[in-house]
N, C-alpha and C positions, 0 to 999 in steps of 0.2 A: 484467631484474629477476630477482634467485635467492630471493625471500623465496618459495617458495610452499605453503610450510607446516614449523611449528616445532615441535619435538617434546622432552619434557623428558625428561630422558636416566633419569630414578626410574621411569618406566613409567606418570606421571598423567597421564592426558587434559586435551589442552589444546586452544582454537580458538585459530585466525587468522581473521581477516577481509580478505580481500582482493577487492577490487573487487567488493563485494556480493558475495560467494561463503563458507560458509562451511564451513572444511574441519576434520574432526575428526579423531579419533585412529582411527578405524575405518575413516579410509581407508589408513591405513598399509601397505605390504607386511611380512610378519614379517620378511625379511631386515634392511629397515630399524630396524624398532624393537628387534628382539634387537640387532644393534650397535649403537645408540643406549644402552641398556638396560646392556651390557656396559659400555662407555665409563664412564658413570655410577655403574656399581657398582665399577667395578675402579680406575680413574681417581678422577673426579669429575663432579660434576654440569654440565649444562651443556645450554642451550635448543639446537637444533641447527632451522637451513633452509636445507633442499635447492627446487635447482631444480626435479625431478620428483622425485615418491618413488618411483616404479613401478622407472625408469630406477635409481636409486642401486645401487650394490654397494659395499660395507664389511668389509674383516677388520679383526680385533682380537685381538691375542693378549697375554696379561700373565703374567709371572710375579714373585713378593713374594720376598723375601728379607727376613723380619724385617718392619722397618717399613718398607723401602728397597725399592721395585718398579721395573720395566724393563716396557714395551710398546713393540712392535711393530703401526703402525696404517698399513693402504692404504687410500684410499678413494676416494669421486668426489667434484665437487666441492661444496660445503657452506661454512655458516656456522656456527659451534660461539662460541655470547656464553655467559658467565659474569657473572650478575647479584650484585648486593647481596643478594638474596633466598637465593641460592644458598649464598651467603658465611655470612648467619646462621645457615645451617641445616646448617654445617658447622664443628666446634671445631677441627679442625687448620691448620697453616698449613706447607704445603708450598711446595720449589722444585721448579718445574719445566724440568727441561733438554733441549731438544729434537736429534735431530740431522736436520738435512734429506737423505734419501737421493733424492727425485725430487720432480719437481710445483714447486709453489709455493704461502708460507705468509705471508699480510703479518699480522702480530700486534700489538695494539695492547692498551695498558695505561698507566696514570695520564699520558694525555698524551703518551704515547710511541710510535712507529708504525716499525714495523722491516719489509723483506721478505729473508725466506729464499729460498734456489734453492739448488739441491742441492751439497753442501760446506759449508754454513754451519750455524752450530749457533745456537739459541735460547735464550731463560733468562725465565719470566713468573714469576708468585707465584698461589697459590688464595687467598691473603687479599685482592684486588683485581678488580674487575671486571675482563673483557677480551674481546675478541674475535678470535676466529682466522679468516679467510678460508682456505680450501684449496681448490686447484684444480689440474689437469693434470696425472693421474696422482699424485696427493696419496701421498708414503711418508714415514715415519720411524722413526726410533728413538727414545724418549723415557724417562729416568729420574725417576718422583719420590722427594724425601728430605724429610723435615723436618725446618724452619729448624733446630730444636734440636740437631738431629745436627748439621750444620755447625759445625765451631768457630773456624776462620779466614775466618770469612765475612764480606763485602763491611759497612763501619762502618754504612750509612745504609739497611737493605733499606723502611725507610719512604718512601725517595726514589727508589727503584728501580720502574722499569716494563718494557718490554718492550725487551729487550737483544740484540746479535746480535752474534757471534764469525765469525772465519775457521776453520773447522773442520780446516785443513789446517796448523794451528801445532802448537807442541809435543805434549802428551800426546793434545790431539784425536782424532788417528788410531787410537790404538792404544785408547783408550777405545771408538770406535765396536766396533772390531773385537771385542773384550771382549765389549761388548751383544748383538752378534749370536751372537756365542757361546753366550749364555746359555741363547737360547732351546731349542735343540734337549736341553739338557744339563739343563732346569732339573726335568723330571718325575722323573730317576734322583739326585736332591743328594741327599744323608742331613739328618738336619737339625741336627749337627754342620757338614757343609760349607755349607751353607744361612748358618749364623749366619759362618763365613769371611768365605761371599761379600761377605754386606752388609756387615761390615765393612771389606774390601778394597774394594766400589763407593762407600761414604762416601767413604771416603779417596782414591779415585780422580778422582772429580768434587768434591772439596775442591780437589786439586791442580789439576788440569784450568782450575776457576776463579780461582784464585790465580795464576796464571799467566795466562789468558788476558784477567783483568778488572783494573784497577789504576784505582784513579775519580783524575779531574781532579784536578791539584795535589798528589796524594797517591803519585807515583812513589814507592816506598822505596827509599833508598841500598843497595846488595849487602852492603854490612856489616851492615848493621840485617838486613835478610832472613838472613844467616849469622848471624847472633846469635838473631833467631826461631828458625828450624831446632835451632839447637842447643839451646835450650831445651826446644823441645817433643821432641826424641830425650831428655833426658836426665827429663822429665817421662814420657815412655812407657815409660822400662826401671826405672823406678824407681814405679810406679805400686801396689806392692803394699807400698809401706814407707810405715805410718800416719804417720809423721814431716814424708812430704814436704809440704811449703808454700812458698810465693816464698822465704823466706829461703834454705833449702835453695839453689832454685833460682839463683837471684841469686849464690852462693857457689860454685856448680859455674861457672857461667859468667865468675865474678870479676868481675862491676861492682854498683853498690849495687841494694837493693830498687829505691829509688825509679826507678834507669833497667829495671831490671825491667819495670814497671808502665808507664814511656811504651813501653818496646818494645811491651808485650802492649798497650795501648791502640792505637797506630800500628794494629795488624791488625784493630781493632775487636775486640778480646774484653780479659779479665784472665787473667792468672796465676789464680787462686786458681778461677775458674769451668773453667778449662779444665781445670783438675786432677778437677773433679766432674762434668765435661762424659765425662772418659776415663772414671773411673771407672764412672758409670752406665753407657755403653755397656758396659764389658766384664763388670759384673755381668748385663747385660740377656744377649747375647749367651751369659753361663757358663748363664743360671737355663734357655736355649733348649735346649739340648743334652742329647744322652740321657744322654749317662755321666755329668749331675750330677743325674740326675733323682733320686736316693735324698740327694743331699748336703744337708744341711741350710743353709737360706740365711746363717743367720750365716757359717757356714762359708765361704760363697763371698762374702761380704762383707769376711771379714778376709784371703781370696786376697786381693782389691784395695784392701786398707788401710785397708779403712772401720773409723774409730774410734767412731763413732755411729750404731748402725744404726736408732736409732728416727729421729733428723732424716734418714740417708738414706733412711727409707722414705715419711717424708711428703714428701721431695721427687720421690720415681721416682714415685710417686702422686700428686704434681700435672703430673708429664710425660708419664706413661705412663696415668692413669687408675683404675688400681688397684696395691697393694700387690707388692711383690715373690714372695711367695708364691700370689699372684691369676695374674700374668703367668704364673708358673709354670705354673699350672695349667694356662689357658686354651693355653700353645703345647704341653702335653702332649696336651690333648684333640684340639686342630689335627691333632694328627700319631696319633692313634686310640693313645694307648698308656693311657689313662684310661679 
């Protein structure tokens, strides 16, 4: 039995009850609860029980890029559930992709029940209960992004539960390798190459998924995917010309709007969102950086062809939470130049 005491990873004291005994948060060892603690703040939340607390040892190391973070997590073995309660008391809705470097991780999520061994990679959501068992020398690597960044993302993530890859297929390998990278590199990034990376880890685990997940029934023909492809290349060199919209696009690739719209439907998104999908991210990414720290935001608005900077600011403001000049602010202070 591994329940013998569960600890909420925010730092609240909670009991358990187990066989008339009842154990509080004051029995904790600090090793335990700052990793717990960490997990929680860096990660997400999540009720954790270990077999003994005395016996546990846990690292944890994270590093953010933007809104896009990478961790590196050892540990013993443990139960880590991710409740409803959790879920409300968090507005973001993150993927998470795991890679299995050692141990073993059985992950369960809307009815769905996967196990990792070392080579294999994972995929849950923080908008869904779940629970992770870890055991046997427990290592990985794990990326979170959110949904929103994703633009070629999986049609149905409402039907998605807990997912598992061959880690040793295409882009997999070289992804891990990346992650492991980061760490040692990520205290000396400027935050110029900072706002790079995340960009380049989006788009890395964009691909990585697109490649390794294709749902039932839904194989796309290599035409149709060379036809995606070229769309969205000619939607990213062309992203600072206020003009662009599907017509445009639809005309560079020579076939009508309307098969446009089933292409970009097939991949589960649109034309027209993914054009505002790029845009926010590169105005996010310009407003990050120190050399436009004097540039005034319309300015790096009409770099990226935004024709309407009040509707895009009420829209970066319902995805980002505050205004474009707020963001601004808050990653200048991040970085101690305010």
């Amino acid at each position: 039995m591994i329940c013998a005491i569960v600890l909420c990873s925010c730092g609240m004291e909670h009991k358990l009850r187990l066989d008339g005994v009842s154990i509080g948060a004051s029995d904790r060892r600090q090793n335990l609860e700052t990793w717990s603690e960490r997990v929680g703040t860096d990660l997400m939340p999540f009720r954790f029980a270990v077999q003994d607390n005395h016996a546990f040892q846990g690292d944890f190391e994270a590093a953010n890029f933007l809104s896009a973070s990478v961790f590196s997590m050892t540990t013993g073995d443990h139960i880590a559930e991710r409740t409803d309660e959790h879920i409300r008391k968090d507005d973001d809705e993150y993927v998470i992709v795991t890679f299995q470097i050692d141990g073993m991780l059985k992950l369960t999520q809307h009815g769905k029940q996967v196990q990792l061994t070392p080579g294999q990679i994972g995929l849950y959501l923080s908008s869904k209960p779940a629970q992770l068992e870890c055991y046997g020398n427990y290592q990985s690597r794990s990326v979170r992004i959110p949904v929103d960044r994703l633009h070629t993302r999986p049609q149905r993530w409402d039907e998605l539960g807990a997912l598992s890859f061959d880690g040793g297929q295409g882009l997999a390998p070289p992804v891990l390798s990346f992650l492991t990278g980061l760490f040692p590199a990520a205290p000396t990034l400027t935050s110029s190459t900072r706002a790079a990376v995340a960009n380049h880890l989006v788009g890395l685990i964009e691909a990585m998924l697109a490649d390794l997940y294709i749902p039932e029934g839904d194989a796309p023909q290599s035409q149709a995917v060379d036809l995606l492809e070229q769309c969205l290349v000619f939607i990213e060199t062309n992203l600072s010309d206020p003009e662009l919209n599907p017509q445009m696009v639809a005309d560079a690739a020579h076939i009508s709007v309307r098969y446009l719209h089933q292409t970009f439907k097939h991949a589960g998104m649109t034309c027209a969102s993914h054009i505002r999908s790029r845009r926010l991210e590169r105005v996010r990414a310009d407003l990050a950086l120190e050399e436009f720290a004097v540039v005034p935001v319309e300015k790096i608005l009409q770099r990226w062809g935004v024709q309407n900077p009040s509707h895009f600011g009420q829209v970066f403001k319902r995805i980002e939470g505050c205004t474009p000049a707020e963001f601004r602010r808050k990653a200048l202070i991040s970085r101690g130049m305010l």
